[in-house]
C-alpha positions, -999 to +999 in steps of 0.1 A: +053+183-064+052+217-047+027+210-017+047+212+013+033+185+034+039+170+073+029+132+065+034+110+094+038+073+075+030+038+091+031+008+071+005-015+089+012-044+060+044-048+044+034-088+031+027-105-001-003-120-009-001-148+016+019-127+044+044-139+064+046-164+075+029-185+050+004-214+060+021-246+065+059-233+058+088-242+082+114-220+066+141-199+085+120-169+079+084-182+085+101-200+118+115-169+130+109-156+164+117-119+153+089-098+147+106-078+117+100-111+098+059-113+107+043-096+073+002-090+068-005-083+039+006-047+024-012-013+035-004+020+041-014+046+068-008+085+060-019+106+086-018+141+071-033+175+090-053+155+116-065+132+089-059+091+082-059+078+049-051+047+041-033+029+009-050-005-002-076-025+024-067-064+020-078-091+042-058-081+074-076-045+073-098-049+103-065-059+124-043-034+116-066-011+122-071-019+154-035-024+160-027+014+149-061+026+170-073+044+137-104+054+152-112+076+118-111+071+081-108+101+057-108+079+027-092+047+010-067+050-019-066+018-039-040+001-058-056-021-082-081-047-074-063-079-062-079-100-033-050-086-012-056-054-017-095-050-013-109-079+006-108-056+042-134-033+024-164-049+044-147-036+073-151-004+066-188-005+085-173+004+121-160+036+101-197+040+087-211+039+122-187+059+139-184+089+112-221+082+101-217+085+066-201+061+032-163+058+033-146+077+005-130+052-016-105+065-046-101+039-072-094+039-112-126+028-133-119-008-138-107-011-098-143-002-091-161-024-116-144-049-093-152-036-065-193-032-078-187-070-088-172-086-056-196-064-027-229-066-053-243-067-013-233-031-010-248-021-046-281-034-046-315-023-046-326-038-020-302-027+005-295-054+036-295-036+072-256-033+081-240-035+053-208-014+042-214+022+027-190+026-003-187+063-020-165+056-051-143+083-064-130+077-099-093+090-103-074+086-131-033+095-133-040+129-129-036+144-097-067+144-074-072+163-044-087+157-010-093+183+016-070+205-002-043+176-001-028+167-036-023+130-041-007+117-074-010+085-089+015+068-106+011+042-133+033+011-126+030-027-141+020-055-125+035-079-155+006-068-174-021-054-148-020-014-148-014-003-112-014+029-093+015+042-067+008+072-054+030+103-045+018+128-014+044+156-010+079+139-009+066+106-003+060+080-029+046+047-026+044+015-052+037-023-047+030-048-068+050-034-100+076-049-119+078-020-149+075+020-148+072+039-179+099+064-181+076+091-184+062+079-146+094+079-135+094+120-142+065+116-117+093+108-091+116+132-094+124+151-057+108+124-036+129+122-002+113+085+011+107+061-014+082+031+000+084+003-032+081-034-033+105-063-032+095-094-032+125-118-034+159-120-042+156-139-076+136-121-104+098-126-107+071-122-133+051-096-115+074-078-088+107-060-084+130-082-071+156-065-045+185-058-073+159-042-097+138-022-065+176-007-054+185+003-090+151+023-092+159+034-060+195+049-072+181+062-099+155+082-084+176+092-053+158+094-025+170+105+006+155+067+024+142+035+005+118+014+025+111-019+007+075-031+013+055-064-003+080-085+012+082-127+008+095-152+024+116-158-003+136-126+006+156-142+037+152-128+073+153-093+081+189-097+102+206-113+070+188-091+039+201-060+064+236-070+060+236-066+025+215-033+018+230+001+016+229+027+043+200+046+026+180+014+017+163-010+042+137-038+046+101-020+061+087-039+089+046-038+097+045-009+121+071+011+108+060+047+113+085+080+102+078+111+087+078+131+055 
């Protein structure tokens, strides 16, 4: 991508499904006192010209907003449709109140039949007082453009789920994949800080495990490799450290840098 772009990056989520630590667990990373090892679920924050977007809205939306004091929302990118990924969306009314119109949402056709399924509330007729006002945006793989901003998705795998990463300047950023079609990978090509997902050491059906996250990593060749969608699984962030290269490391929720 051409667009020279200033992106300030904070990952407010860098969890699996069930963050970290996990209901009822009592493992060495879901006992750990260090806060590099407390996950919510994964999101991204951009903050680009004076304006927030974020990556992905999942059940811990409303608190890391609040934790990052994100007092405005230019739009929501979405991944795909799991619940960890979309079920902060009724949050999104403080943002209608404050800013007095819908929320810009960006999501691939089948994201937002979801969407139109799961909040029918905000899609009805007859419209409750209060609730959520959703503008959808259909985006496909093509590059879209907000404000003048050029946002690329890329097409990734989720076993078999189609999911979008997106790319913003030199910045990339992909969860939930375990598969990238080589001609997505061109997609990729000059990105300095590479955000991608991890989510144990052993190999999974759905998700890069660490080996196959660092050997995307190399390929690519990124000047920094964050790795995001983190499980318990993984270890603790003092022991997976010691292992990683210089240029690669575990993310952390509130992990800011910039592009």
């Amino acid at each position: 991508m051409s667009q020279q772009l200033k992106i300030k990056v904070t990952l407010t989520g860098t969890g699996t499904s069930q963050g970290v630590p996990l209901i009822g667990c009592h493992c060495d990373v879901c006992s750990s006192v260090d806060p590099r090892d407390k996950r919510l679920r994964s999101s991204a924050l951009l903050q680009i010209d004076g304006r927030n977007f974020v990556i992905d809205a999942g059940p811990d939306f409303r608190q890391q907003m609040l934790a990052h004091r994100v007092d405005s929302l230019r739009a929501i990118l979405l991944t795909h449709e799991h619940v960890d990924h979309i079920f902060g969306l009724d949050d999104i009314r403080s943002y209608n109140w404050i800013q007095r119109r819908p929320t810009d949402i960006y999501a691939e056709p089948r994201v937002q039949e979801a969407i139109r399924r799961i909040f029918h509330y905000v899609f009805a007729r007859d419209k409750y007082p209060g609730i959520p006002q959703m503008q959808l945006h259909e985006i496909t793989e093509n590059t879209f453009t907000i404000d003048g901003i050029e946002f690329l998705p890329v097409r990734v795998y989720h076993h078999k789920l189609p999911v979008l990463g997106y790319r913003v300047g030199d910045f990339t950023y992909i969860t939930d994949a375990n598969s990238i079609p080589e001609q997505e990978i061109e997609k990729l090509w000059g990105t300095r800080v590479l955000v991608i997902n991890a989510l144990r050491m052993e190999k999974h059906l759905s998700h890069f495990n660490l080996e196959e996250a660092m050997e995307l990593a190399s390929r690519i060749g990124p000047e920094k490799t964050w790795i995001t969608h983190v499980s318990h699984s993984m270890g603790t962030y003092s022991e997976v450290e010691k292992i990683l290269p210089e240029n690669v490391h575990l993310a952390w929720d509130g992990l800011s840098f910039e592009v």
